[in-house]
DODRENTOR-977521 format. One record per residue (C-alpha): residue number from 1; residue in three letters; x, y, z. Coordinates in nm, 2 decimals, always signed. Layout:
BEGIN
    k    r       x       y       z
  NUM  ALA       X       Y       Z
...
end
This chain:
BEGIN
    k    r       x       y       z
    1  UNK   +0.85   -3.16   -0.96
    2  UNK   +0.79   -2.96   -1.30
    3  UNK   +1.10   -2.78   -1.34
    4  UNK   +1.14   -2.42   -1.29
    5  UNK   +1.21   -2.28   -1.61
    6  UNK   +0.82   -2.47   -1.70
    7  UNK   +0.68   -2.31   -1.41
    8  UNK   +0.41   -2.00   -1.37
    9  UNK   +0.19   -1.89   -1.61
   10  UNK   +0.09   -1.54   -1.67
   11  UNK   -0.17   -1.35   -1.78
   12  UNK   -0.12   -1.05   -2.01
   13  UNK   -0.40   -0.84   -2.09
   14  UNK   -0.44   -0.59   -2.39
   15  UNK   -0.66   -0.31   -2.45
   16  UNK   -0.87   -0.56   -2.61
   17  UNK   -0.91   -0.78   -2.35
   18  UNK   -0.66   -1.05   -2.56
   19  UNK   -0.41   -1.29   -2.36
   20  UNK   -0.15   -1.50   -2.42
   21  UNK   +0.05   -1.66   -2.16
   22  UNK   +0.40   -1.69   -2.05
   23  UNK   +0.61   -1.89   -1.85
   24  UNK   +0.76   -1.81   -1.52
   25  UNK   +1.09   -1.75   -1.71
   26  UNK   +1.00   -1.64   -1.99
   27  UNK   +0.96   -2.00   -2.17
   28  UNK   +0.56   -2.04   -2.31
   29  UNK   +0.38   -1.91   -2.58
   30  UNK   +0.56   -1.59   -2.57
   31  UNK   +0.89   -1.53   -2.73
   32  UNK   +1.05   -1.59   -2.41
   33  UNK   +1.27   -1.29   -2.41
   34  UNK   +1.28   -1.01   -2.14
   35  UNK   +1.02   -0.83   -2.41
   36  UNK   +0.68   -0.90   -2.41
   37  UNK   +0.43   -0.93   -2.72
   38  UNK   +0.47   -0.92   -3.12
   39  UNK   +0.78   -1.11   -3.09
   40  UNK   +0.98   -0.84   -2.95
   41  UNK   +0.86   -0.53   -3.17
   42  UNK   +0.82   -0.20   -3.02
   43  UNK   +0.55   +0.00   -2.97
   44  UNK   +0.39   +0.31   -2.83
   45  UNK   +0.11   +0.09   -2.66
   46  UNK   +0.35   -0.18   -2.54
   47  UNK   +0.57   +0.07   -2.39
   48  UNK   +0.32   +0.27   -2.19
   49  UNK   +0.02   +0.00   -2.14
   50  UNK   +0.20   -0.40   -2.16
   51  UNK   +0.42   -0.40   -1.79
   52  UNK   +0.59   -0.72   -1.69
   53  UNK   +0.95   -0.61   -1.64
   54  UNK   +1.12   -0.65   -1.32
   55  UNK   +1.13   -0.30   -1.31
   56  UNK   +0.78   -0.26   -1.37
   57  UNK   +0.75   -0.48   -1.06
   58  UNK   +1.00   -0.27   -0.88
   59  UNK   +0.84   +0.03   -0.97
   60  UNK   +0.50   -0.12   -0.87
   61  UNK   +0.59   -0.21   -0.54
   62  UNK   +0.80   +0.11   -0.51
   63  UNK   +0.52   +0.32   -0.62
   64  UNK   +0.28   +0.15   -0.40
   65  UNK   +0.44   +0.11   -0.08
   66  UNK   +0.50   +0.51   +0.00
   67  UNK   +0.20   +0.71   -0.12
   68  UNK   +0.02   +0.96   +0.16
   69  UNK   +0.16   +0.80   +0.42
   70  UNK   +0.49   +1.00   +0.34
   71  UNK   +0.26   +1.31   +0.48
   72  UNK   +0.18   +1.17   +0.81
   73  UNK   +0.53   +0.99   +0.88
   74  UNK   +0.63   +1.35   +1.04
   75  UNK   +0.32   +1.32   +1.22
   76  UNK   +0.38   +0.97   +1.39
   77  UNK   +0.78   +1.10   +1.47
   78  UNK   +0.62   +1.38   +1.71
   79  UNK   +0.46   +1.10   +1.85
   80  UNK   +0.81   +0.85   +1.89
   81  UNK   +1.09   +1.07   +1.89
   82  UNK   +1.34   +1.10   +1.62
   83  UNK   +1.53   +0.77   +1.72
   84  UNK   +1.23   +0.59   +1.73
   85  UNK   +1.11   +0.69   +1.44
   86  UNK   +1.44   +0.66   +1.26
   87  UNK   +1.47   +0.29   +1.41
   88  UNK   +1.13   +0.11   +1.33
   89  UNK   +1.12   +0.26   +0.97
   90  UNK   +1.46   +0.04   +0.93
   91  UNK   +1.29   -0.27   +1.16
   92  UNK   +0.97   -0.27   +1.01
   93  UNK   +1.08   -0.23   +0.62
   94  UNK   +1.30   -0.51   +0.64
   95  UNK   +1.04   -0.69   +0.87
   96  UNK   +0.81   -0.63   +0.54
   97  UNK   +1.10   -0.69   +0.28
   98  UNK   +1.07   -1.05   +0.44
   99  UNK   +0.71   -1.13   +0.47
  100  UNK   +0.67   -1.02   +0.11
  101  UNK   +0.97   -1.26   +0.01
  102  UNK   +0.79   -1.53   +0.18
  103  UNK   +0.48   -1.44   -0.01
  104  UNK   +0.68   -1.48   -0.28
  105  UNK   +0.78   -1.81   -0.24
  106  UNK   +0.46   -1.94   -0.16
  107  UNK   +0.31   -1.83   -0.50
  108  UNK   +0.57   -2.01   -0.71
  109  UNK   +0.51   -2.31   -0.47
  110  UNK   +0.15   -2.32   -0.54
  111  UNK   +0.17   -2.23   -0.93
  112  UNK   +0.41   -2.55   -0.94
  113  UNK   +0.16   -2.75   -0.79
  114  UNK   -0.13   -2.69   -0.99
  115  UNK   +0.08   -2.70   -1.29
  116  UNK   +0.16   -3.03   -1.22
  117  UNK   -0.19   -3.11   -1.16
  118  UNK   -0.24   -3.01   -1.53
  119  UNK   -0.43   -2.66   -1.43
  120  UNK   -0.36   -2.40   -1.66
  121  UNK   -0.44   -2.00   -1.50
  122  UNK   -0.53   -1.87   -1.86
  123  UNK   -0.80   -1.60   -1.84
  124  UNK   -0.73   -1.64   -1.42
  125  UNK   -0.56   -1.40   -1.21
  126  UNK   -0.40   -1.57   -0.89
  127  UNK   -0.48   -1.41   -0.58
  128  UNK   -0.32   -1.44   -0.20
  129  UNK   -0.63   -1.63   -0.07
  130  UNK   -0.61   -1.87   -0.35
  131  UNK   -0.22   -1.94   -0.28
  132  UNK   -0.35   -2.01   +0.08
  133  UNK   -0.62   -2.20   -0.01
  134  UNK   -0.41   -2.43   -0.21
  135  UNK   -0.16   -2.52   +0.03
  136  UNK   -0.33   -2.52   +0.32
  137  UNK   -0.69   -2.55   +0.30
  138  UNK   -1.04   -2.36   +0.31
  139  UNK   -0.97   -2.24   +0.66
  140  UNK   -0.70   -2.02   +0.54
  141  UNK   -0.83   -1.96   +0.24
  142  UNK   -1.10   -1.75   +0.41
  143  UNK   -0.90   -1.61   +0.69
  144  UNK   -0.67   -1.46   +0.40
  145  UNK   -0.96   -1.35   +0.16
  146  UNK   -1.10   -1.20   +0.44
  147  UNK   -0.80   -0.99   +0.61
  148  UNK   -0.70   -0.91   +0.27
  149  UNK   -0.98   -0.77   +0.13
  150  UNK   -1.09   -0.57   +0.42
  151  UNK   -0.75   -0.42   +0.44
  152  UNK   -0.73   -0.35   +0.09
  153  UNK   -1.08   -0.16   +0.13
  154  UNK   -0.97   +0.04   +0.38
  155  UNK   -0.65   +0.10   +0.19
  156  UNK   -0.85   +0.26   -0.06
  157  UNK   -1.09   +0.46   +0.15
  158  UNK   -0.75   +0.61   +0.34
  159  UNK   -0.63   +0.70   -0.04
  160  UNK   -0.99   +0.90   -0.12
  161  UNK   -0.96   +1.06   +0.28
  162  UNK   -0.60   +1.18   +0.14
  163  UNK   -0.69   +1.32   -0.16
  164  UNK   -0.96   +1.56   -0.02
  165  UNK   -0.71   +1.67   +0.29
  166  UNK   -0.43   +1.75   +0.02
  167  UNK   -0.66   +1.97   -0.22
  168  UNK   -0.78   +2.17   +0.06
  169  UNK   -0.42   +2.29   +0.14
  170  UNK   -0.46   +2.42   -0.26
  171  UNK   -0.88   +2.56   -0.24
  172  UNK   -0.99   +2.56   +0.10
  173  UNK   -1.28   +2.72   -0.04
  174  UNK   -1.50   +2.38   -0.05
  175  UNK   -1.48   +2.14   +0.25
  176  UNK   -1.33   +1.81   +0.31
  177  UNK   -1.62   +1.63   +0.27
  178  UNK   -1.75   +1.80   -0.08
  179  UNK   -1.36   +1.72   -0.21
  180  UNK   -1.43   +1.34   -0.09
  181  UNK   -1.72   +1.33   -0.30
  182  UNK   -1.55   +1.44   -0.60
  183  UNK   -1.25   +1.27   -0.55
  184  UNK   -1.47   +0.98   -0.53
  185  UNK   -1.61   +1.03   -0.83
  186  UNK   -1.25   +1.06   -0.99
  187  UNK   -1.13   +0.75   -0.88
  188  UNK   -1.40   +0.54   -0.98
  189  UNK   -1.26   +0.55   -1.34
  190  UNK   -1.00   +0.28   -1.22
  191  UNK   -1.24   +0.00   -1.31
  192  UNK   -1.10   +0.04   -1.64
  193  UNK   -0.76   -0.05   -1.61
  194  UNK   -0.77   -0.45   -1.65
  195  UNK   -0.46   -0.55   -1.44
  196  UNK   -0.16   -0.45   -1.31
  197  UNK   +0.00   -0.52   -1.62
  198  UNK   -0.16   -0.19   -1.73
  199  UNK   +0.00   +0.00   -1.43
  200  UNK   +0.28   +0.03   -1.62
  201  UNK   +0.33   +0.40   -1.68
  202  UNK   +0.14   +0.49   -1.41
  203  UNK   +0.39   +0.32   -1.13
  204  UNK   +0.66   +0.47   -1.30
  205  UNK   +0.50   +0.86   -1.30
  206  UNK   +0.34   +0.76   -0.95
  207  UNK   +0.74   +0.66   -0.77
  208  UNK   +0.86   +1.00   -0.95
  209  UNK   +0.61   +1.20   -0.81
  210  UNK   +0.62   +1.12   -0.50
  211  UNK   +1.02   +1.09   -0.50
  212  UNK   +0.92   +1.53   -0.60
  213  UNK   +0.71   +1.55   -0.31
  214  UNK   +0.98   +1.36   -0.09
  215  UNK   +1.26   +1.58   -0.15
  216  UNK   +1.06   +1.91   -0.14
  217  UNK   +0.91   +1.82   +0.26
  218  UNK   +1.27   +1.77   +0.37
  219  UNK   +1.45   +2.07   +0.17
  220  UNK   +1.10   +2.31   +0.23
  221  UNK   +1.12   +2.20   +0.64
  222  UNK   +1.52   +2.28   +0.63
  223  UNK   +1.52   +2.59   +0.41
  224  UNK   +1.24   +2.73   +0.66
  225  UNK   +1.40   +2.65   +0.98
  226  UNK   +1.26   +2.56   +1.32
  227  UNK   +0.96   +2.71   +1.38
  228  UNK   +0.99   +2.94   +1.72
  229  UNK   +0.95   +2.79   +2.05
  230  UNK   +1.04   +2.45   +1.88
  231  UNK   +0.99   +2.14   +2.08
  232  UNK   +1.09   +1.80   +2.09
  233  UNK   +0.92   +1.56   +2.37
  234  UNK   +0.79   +1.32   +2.21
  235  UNK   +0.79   +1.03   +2.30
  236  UNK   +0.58   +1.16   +2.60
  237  UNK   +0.29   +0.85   +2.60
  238  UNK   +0.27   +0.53   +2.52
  239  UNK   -0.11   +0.57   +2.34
  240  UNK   +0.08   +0.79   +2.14
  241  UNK   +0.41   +0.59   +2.10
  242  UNK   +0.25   +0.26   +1.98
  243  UNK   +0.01   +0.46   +1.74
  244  UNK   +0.30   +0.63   +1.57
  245  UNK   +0.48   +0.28   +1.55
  246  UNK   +0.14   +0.09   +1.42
  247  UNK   +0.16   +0.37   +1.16
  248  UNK   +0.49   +0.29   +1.08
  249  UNK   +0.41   -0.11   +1.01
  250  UNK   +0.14   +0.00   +0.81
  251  UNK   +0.40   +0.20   +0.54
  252  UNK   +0.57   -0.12   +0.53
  253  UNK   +0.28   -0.35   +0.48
  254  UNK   +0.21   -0.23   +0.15
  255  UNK   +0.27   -0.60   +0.00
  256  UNK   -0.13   -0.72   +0.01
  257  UNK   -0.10   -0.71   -0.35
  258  UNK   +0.21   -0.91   -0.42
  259  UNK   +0.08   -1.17   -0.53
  260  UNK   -0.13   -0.98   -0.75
  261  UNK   +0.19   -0.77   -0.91
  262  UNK   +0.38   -1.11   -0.93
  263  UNK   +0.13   -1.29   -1.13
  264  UNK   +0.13   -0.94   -1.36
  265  UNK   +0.53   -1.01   -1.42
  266  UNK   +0.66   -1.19   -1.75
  267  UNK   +0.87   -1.41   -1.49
  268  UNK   +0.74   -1.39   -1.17
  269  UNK   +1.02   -1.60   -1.03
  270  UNK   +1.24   -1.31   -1.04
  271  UNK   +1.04   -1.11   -0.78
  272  UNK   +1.19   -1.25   -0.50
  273  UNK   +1.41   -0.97   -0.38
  274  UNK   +1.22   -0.66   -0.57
  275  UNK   +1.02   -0.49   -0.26
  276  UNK   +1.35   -0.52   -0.07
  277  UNK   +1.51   -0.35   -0.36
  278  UNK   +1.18   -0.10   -0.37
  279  UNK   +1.25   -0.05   +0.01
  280  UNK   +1.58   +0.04   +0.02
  281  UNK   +1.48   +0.34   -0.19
  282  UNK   +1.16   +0.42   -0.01
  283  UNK   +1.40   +0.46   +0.30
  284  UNK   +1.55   +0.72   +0.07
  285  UNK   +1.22   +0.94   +0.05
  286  UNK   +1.07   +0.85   +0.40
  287  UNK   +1.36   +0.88   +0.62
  288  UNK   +1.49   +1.23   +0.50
  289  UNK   +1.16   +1.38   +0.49
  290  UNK   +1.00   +1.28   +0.81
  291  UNK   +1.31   +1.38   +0.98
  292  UNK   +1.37   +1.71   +0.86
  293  UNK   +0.96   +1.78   +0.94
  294  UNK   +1.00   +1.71   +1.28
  295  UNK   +1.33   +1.86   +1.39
  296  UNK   +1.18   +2.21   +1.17
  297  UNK   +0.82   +2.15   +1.39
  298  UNK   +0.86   +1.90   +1.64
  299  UNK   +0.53   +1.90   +1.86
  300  UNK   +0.34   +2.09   +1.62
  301  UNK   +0.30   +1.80   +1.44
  302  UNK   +0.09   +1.63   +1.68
  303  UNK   -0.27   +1.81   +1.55
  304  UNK   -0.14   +1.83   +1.22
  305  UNK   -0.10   +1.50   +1.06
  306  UNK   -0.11   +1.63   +0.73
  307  UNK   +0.25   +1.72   +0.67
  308  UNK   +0.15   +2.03   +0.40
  309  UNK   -0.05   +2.19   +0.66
  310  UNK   +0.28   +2.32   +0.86
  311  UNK   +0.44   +2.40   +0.53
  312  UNK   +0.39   +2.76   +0.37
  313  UNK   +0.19   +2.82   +0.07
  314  UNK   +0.41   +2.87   -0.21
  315  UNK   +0.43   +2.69   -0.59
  316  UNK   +0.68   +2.40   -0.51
  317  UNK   +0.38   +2.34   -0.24
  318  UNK   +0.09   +2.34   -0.49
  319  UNK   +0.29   +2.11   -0.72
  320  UNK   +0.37   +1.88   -0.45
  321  UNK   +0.02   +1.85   -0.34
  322  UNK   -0.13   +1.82   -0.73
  323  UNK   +0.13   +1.54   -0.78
  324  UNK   +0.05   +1.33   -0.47
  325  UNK   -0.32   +1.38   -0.57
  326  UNK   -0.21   +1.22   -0.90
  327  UNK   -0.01   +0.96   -0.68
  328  UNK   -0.32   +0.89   -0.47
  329  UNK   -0.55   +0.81   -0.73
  330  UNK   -0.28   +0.57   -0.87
  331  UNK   -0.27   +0.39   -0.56
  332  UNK   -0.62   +0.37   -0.49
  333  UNK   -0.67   +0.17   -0.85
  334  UNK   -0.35   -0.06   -0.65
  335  UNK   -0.52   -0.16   -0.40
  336  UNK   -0.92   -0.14   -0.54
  337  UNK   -0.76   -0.38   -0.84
  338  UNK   -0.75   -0.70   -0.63
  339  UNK   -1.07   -0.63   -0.51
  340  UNK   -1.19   -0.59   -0.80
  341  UNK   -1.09   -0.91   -0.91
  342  UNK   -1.25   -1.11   -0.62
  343  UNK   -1.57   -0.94   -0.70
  344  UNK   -1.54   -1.02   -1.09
  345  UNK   -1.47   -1.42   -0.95
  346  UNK   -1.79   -1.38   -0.74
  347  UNK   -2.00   -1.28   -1.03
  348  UNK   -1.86   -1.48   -1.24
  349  UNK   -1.71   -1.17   -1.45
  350  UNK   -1.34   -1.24   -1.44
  351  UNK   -1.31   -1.41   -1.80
  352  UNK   -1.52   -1.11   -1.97
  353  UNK   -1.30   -1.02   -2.23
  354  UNK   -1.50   -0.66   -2.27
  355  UNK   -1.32   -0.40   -2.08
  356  UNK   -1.64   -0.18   -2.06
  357  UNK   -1.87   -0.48   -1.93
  358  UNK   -1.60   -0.59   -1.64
  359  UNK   -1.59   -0.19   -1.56
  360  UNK   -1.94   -0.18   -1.54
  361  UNK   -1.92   -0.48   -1.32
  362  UNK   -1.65   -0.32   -1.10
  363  UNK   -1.83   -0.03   -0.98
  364  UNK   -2.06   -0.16   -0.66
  365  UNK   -1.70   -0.14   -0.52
  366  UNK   -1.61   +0.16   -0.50
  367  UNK   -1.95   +0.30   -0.35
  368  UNK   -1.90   +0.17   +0.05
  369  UNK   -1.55   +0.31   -0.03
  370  UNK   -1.68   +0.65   -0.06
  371  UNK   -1.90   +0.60   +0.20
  372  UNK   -1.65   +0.48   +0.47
  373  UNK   -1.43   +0.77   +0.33
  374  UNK   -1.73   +1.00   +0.43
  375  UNK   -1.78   +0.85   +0.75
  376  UNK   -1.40   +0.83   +0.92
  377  UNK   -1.26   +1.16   +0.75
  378  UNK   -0.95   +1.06   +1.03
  379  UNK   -0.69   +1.15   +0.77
  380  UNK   -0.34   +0.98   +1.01
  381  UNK   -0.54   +0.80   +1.30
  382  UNK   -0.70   +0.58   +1.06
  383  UNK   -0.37   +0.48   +0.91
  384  UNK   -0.28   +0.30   +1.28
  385  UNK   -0.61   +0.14   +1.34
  386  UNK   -0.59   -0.03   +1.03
  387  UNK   -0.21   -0.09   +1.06
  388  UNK   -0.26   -0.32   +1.41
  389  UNK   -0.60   -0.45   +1.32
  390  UNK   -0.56   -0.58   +0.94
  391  UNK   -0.22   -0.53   +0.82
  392  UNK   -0.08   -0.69   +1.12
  393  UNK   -0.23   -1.01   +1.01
  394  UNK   -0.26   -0.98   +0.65
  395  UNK   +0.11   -0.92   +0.53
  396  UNK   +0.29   -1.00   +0.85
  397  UNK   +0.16   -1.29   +1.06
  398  UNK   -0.04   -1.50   +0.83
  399  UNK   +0.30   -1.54   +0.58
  400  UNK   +0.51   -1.64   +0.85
  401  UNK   +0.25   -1.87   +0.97
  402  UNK   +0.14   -2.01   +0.60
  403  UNK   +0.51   -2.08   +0.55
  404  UNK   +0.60   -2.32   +0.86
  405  UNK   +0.33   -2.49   +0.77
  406  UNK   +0.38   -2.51   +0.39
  407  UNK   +0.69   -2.64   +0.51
  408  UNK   +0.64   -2.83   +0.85
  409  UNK   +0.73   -3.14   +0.70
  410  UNK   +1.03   -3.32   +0.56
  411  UNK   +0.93   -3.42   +0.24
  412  UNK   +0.77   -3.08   +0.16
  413  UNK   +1.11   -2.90   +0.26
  414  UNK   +1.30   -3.20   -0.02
  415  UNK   +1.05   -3.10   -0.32
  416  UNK   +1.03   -2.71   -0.23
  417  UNK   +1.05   -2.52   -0.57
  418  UNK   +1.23   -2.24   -0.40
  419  UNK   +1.48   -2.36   -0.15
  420  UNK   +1.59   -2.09   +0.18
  421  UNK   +1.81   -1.85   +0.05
  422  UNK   +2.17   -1.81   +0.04
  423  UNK   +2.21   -1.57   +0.29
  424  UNK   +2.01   -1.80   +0.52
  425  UNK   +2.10   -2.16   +0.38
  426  UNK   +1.87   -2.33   +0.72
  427  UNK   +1.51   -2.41   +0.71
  428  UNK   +1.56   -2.38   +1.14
  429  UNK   +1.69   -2.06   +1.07
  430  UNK   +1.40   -1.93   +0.87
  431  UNK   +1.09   -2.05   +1.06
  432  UNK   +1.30   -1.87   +1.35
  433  UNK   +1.27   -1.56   +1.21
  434  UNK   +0.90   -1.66   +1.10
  435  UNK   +0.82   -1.76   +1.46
  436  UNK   +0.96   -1.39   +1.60
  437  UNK   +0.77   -1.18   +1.32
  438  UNK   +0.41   -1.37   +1.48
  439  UNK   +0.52   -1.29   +1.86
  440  UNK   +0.64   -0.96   +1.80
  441  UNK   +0.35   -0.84   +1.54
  442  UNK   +0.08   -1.00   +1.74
  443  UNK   +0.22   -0.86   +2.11
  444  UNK   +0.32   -0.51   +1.99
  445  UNK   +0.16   -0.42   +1.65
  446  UNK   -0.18   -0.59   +1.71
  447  UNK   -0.23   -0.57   +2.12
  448  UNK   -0.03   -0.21   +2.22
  449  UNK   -0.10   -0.13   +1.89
  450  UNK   -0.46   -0.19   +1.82
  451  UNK   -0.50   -0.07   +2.21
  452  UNK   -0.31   +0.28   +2.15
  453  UNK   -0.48   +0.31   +1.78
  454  UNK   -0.85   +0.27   +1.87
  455  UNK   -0.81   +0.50   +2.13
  456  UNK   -0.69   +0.71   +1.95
  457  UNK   -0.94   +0.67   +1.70
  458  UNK   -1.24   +0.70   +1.94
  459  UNK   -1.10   +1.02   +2.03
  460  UNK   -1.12   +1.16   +1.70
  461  UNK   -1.49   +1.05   +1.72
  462  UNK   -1.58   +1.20   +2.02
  463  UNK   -1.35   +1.57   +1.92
  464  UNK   -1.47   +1.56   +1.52
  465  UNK   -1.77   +1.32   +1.49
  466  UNK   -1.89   +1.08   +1.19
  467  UNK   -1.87   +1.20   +0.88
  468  UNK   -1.67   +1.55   +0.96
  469  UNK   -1.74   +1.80   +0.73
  470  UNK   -1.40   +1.93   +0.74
  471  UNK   -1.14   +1.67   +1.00
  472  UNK   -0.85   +1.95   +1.18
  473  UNK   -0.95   +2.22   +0.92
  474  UNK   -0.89   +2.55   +1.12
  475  UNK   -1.15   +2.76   +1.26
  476  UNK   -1.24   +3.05   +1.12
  477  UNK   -1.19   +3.38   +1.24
  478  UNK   -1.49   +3.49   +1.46
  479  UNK   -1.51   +3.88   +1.36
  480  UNK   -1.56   +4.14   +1.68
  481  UNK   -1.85   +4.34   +1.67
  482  UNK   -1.77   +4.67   +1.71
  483  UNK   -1.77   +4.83   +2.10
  484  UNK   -2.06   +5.10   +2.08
  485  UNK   -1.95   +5.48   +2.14
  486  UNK   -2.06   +5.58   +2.53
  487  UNK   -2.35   +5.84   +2.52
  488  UNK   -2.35   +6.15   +2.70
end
């Protein structure tokens, strides 16, 4: 096998569209130092544009994996209970923390292949489907490119449905629906950032901002106390249960784009344990906030699933919503970036060194965004349907599953690049954790969950309609006419 510190090319990409590569740890054409580019010399664009650190991995993944889902967390507690809630954040982040690990490993296993094979991934960005197309075939290559990239759409169209519910709670005096088509708008200016080696600043803004928004949903929900008449019943049904829990392995599913942040990283090797890392402080942010919302409004929460809507209008609201805005848009360029990149690979743009041509190239993708953004306004519900129906398979079963069978045989398990890791020194033991993450995903978060999700979601149909002008906005006041005097 070539030996690690050889392995793993990666791409770095300028404002000029230049690259140079480096090696997996840091050995290749680059100085092979921790610092990227000019041999180690600072500078202003290196510092805010040129990410490859592990921390600009940490703070990608970070960043990523808690955007406006933090709003509707408090939303699917009314719909468990507090101990529920409380429980399958902890099960399904480190459920997550371990698929992503195995994604991990299977990137590095690949890249060592085709390295030794001679291939060379200048000008190339590696994608999931690729990984799975190299070590297992054309079957899972397209079962991969195609769970991934629907999920990753409809990642991005619940980012644009987010960003038109929060700036209503700021100027209510447009509707939903005008704000999606603005915030659409907006957000198509991501086709400019290359790669995710260009997220650098933005991750780093993105985690602190919504860290701010965090901290001010748990000390806003304590500081106003429960609301009168208070109650707690949830969990009450299971339609509702399993959507709040299919909600739940969607915050945690936020590692489509692993591969994609890896391949971004100066030594992608080191990435094993960064999203658990990133998780651990996610807990810190989701966990305090959610439960602080629903012991200050319990059921309440059930027809708001917008967090900011319970909350009073006050500054530290408006600066909470304008930064998760700012968040959101970040994410959305997250998760439109891979897609981007499949589309450049269909159209044979991806080697275009011009920024402004591969922009231009980018932009049919974000139109059915908008429109699906238009069409299911379901700003919460949508979050669970696509939780059991794509992210279910795309960052939980088909890892587990891509890994025994990278690994099924002897000989594969002798030459792995990455061997099982110290805390689990068995092969047996891994593929039985692999083995319970299919059955239990598959049983609970694809069949009760998809079950309780989409009908859920039909109900929001048959209650709001397509394209909603303005989803759980409240009604306005229907003025009394005045009672005429009584003649005499």
């Amino acid at each position: 096998m070539v030996p690690r510190e050889q392995a793993e090319e990666a791409i770095v990409a300028d404002g000029n569209g230049k690259e140079e590569e480096v090696g997996v740890m840091g050995v290749g054409a680059a100085d092979g130092g921790e610092e990227h580019g000019g041999g180690g010399k600072f500078s202003v664009k290196n510092l805010f544009w040129h990410g490859g650190s592990v921390w600009d991995a940490w703070f990608s993944c970070a960043s990523n994996q808690v955007a406006q889902v933090l709003l509707t967390l408090p939303y699917s507690f009314s719909q468990l209970g507090m101990l529920s809630g409380v429980l399958l954040q902890l099960f399904y982040g480190f459920m997550g923390s371990w698929t992503a690990y195995l994604i991990s490993v299977l990137y590095v296993e690949y890249r060592s292949r085709k390295e030794k094979e001679g291939v060379s991934f200048k000008n190339h960005v590696i994608q999931w489907f690729e990984v799975l197309d190299g070590l297992l075939g054309p079957y899972w290559k397209a079962a991969g490119l195609a769970f991934n990239c629907t999920f990753l759409l409809f990642g991005s169209v619940i980012q644009l449905i987010a960003c038109a519910s929060n700036i209503y709670y700021i100027n209510d005096r447009l509707d939903k629906r005008t704000w999606t088509y603005i915030f659409g708008a907006c957000c198509a200016t991501t086709v400019f950032i290359p790669s995710f080696h260009n997220y650098r600043i933005w991750s780093f803004l993105g985690l602190g901002m919504t860290t701010y928004t965090a901290w001010y949903l748990a000390i806003a929900a304590l500081v106003n106390g429960q609301v009168e008449g208070v109650t707690h019943t949830g969990p009450t049904k299971l339609v509702l249960y399993f959507t709040g829990a299919t909600n739940i392995l969607y915050t945690f599913g936020g590692h489509a784009v692993t591969v994609e942040i890896m391949h971004a990283m100066w030594k992608p090797a080191r990435f094993k344990y960064i999203y658990l890392l990133a998780t651990l402080y996610v807990f810190t942010l989701t966990l305090p906030s959610a439960s602080a919302m629903y012991w200050a409004f319990g059921d309440g929460l059930l027809t708001h699933s917008n967090a900011f809507a319970l909350l009073p209008k006050t500054r530290w609201r408006d600066a909470a919503v304008i930064l998760m805005l700012i968040h959101q848009f970040i994410t959305f360029g997250f998760a439109c970036t891979p897609l981007y990149f499949v589309w450049e690979k269909v159209i044979g743009m991806h080697d275009t060194k011009s920024i402004c041509l591969r922009a231009l190239a980018r932009l049919p993708i974000v139109v059915p965004i908008w429109f699906l953004a238009i069409i299911f306004p379901f700003f919460g519900p949508i979050n669970s349907a696509v939780g059991a129906l794509l992210v279910s398979f795309t960052v939980y079963i088909i890892p587990a599953l891509a890994h025994i069978l990278t690994y099924r045989t002897a000989s594969a398990r002798m030459n792995a690049v990455e061997k099982p890791p110290s805390f689990l020194p068995s092969w047996t033991g891994m593929f039985v954790i692999n083995i319970f993450i299919v059955v239990w995903v598959l049983v609970v978060g694809f069949g009760l969950g998809g079950w309780a999700s989409m009908v859920n979601f039909i109900r929001q149909i048959d209650t709001f309609g397509l394209f909603a002008k303005c989803y759980q906005c409240p009604k306005p006041a229907v003025a009394q006419s005045p009672v005429p005097l009584p003649h005499h």
